[in-house]
N, C-alpha and C positions, 0 to 999 in steps of 0.2 A: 483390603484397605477400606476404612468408613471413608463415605464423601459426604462429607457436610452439604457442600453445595456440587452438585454431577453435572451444571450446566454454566458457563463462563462466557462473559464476553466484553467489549472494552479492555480487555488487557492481551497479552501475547498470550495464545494457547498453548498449553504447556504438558507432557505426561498424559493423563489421562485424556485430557482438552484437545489433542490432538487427534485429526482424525484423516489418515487414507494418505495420500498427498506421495502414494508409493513410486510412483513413477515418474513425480515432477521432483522429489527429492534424489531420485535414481540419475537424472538425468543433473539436473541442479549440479550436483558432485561432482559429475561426467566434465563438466562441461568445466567448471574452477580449479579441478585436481589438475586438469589436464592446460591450462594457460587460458584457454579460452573464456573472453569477456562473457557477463552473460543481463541482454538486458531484459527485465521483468513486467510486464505488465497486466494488468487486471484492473478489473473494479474496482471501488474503494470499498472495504469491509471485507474483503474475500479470501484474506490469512495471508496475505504476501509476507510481510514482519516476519509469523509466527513459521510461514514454509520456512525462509533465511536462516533465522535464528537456529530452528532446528536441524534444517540440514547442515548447517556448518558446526552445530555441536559434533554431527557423529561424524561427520568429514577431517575433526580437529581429533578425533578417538580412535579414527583408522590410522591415520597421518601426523604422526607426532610433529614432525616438522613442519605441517602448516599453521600456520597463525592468523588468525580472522579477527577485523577490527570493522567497529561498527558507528555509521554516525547517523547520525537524524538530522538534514536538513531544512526541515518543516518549518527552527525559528531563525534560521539564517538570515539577514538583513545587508548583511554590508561582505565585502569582500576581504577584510579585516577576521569579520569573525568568523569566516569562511577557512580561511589559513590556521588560524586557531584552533578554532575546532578540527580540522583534519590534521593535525602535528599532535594534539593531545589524544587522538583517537587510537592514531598511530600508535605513539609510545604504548600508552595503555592497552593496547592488544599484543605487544610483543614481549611485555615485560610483567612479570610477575609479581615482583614484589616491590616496595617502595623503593629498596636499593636499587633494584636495578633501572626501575624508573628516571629516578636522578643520576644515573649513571649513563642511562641513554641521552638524557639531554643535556646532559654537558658535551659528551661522545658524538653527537650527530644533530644540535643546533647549535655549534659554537659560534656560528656569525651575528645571533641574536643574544639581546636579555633578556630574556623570559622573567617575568612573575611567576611563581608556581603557586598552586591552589591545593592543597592536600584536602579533602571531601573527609566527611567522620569516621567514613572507612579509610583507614590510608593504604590499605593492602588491595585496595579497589578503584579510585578513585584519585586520579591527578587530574587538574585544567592546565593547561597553559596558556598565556596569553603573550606572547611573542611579540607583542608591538609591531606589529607589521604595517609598514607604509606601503603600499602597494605601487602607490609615486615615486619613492625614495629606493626600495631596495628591490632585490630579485628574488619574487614570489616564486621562482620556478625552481629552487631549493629546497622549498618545503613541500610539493609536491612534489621530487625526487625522494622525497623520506623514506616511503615506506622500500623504494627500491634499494636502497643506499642499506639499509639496516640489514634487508633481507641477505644484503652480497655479505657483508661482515658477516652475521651469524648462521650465515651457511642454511635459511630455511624460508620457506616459500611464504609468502602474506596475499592475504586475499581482504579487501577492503569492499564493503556494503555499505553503500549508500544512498538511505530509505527519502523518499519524497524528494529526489531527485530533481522532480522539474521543477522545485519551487527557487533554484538556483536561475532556472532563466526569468525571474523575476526583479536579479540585482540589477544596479546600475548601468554597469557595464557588463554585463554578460556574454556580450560578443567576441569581446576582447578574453574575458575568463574562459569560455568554450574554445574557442579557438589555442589557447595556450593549455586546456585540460587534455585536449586531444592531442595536441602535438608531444609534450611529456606524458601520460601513459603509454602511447601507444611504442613508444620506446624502450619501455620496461619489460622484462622477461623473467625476473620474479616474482612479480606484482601483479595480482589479477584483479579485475575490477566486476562487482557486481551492483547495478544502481535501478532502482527502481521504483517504482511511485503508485497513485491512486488516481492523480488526473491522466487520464490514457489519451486525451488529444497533443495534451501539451507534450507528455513522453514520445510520441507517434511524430510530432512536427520535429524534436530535438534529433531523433536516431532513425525516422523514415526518409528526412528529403534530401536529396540525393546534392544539394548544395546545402548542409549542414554540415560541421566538421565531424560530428559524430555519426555521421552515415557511416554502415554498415564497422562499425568500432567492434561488434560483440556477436552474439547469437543472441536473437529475439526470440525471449519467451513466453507465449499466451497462457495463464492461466487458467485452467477448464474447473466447471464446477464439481465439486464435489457427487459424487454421483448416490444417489438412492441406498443402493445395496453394502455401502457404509453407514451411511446416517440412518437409516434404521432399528440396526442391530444397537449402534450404538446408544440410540435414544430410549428404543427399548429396554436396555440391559440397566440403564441407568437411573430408569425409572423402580427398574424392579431392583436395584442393590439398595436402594430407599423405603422399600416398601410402599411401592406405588406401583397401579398399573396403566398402561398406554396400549392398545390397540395394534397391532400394523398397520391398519388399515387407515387409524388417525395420526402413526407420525408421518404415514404417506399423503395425507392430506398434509398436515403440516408445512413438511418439507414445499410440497407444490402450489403452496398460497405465500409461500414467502422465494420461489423459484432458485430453493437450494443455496442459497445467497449464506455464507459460515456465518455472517454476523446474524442475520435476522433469526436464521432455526437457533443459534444458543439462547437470544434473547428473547425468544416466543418459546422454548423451551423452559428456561426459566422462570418466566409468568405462570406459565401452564404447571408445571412442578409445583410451583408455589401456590398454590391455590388450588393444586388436588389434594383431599385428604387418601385417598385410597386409589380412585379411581376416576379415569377421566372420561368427561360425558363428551357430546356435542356441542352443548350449551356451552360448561368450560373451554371449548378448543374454539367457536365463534367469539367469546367475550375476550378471551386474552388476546385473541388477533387486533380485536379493539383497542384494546387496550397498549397493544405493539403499536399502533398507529397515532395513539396517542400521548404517546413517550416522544416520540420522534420528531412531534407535529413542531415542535418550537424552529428545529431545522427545514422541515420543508418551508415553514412560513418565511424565514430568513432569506431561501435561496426563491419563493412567492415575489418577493419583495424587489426583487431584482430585476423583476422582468416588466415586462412593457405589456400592453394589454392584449396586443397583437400576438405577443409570443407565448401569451395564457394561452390564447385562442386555440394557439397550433399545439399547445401541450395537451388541452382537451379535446382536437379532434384526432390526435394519436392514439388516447386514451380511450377516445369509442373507434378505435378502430377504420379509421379514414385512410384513403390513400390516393385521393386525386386531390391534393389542396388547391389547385387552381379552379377546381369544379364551381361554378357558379352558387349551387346553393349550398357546396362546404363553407363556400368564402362569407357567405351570407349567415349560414346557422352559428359561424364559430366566429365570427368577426374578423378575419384575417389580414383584410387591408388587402393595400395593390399588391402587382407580382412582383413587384419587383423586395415590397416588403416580406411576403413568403419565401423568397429566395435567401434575404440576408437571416430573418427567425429562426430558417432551419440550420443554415451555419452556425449561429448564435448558438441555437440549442445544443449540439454536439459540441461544439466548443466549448459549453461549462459544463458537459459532462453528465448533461438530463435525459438527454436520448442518445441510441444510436443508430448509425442508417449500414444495414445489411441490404446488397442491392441497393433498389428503389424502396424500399421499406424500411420506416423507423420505430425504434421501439424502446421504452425507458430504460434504462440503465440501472436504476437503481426500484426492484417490485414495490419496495413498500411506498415510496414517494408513490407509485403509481396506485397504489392500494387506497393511499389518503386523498389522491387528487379526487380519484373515480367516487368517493367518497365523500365530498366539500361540493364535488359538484351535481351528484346525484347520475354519475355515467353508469349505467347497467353492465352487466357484466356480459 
């Protein structure tokens, strides 16, 4: 098969795009086929989507009777379109064609009137907008949906849902959580898979032992992609292109971007695209640059948020510091009193810049780290 383009990223990796993921997809299945909740966390950029997606294609190919329905959280705002969008997810995952679509929601929203929205695909694509008052009626019917459907048609549903934590963001949240967990954890056809990019916020929802989603599922850590995939495949992909790549420089590659799925497609990419034949050193230092430089509009963005104190402490992580209390850390880096380094380093892992293994913290995201150490002149 030609590949126009053999390196992907910004979108869900897909066939060829996909890479290794053998054991978490193994386990993925393990854990959905079988009831059990499964919650997901990782990085942000490190193929969570693209693991889901895929493993619930070949899980829906083994298991004819499971059906996987999927939502994106991400632009949820209100508790309105929260209900909406999981009833329209629903239906559209369990029903195949238009008929049966509108046959499901006459069949199993009859307490509501629904507006329907048929998308240009209509063999793809229904919304529903259910009117839901959240004040007025009992939102705990439309989260019984997917269970209610499954018992009728005799077959098992498994619902993902991607950026999960951006729900503890609504209004009322407390009240939503609490009545999310009290109706799934009731259901015995309905499995639930939810999972996100912010790892503090996912970690506060399903770690603290007074959250209603404490211990709700089996927590899953995403591990990185490991070398002796990404190699072969960087290689091989170079050379179905009529290009050549080194081992030895997609090994470097991989380990200046710390294996991270999103940064190797997209320093992949650069690097493809600006070899004619063969890749030098020069090429594989400029495209790094140039990876840093794509990016820079966001790191400046999440720059921008921080307070001068909490630069400080992201450039004395960045050279490698570990006593922040030290007199002349506090002094080279500007750090402020202790009691300000106490709440910075909170701060910092709470939006998800750093994180603290042990008494040791460390970026989260390489390439931010790559541009800071970079803006600020930190040596390596």
């Amino acid at each position: 098969m030609t590949m126009d383009i053999p390196f992907i990223y910004g979108r869900l990796a897909e066939k060829e795009s996909f890479i290794d993921r053998v054991e978490d997809r193994r386990e993925l299945k393990n854990f959905l086929r079988h009831g059990i909740n499964v919650i997901l966390v990782s990085p942000r950029r490190w193929g969570k989507s693209s693991l889901v997606r895929t493993s619930m294609e070949e899980l829906m190919q083994e298991e004819s009777k499971t059906k996987v329905c999927f939502m994106d959280a991400s632009k949820i705002h209100t508790e309105e379109e929260f209900y909406n969008k999981f009833a329209s997810i629903v239906i559209q995952g369990v029903s195949s064609t238009l008929e049966q679509k509108l046959s499901d929601l006459v069949k199993f929203i009859n307490r509501f009137t629904p507006s329907i929205t048929i998308a240009s695909d209509p063999m793809n694509s229904v919304e529903v907008n259910l009117k839901v008052n959240p004040v007025k009626e009992s939102p705990e019917n439309i989260l019984q949906l997917p269970e209610r459907i499954a018992e009728a048609k005799g077959i098992k549903i498994i619902v993902c849902i991607d950026e999960f934590q951006q729900l503890a963001n609504l209004p009322k949240w407390k009240n939503l959580e609490a009545m999310l967990r009290a109706e799934w954890q009731l259901q015995h056809h309905t499995t639930y898979c939810l999972y996100g990019s912010k790892m503090h916020m996912m970690k506060d929802i399903f770690n603290k032992a007074n959250s209603p989603f404490f211990k709700f599922g089996q927590l899953m850590n995403m591990k990185r992609i490991a070398k002796e995939y990404w190699i072969p495949y960087i290689m091989s992909n170079f050379k179905k292109t009529g290009k050549t790549i080194s081992e030895s420089q997609a090994e470097c590659l991989c380990e200046r971007v710390k294996y991270n799925s999103w940064y190797v497609q997209q320093y992949c990419f650069f690097l493809w695209s600006h070899t004619d034949k063969e890749v030098t050193q020069k090429l594989l230092d400029n495209q790094l640059q140039l990876v840093l430089d794509t990016n820079e509009d966001l790191f400046l963005t999440e720059m921008d948020e921080l307070t001068p104190t909490q630069i400080g402490m992201l450039k004395a992580i960045a050279s490698g510091e570990k006593h922040f209390n030290a007199k002349d850390v506090v002094e080279t880096y500007g750090l402020g009193q202790p009691q300000s380094i106490t709440r910075n380093k909170k701060v910092l892992v709470e939006k998800d810049l750093v994180e603290k293994h042990l008494q040791d913290f460390s970026f989260v995201d390489p390439v931010f780290e790559l541009w800071l150490k970079r803006e600020y002149n930190i040596l390596p």
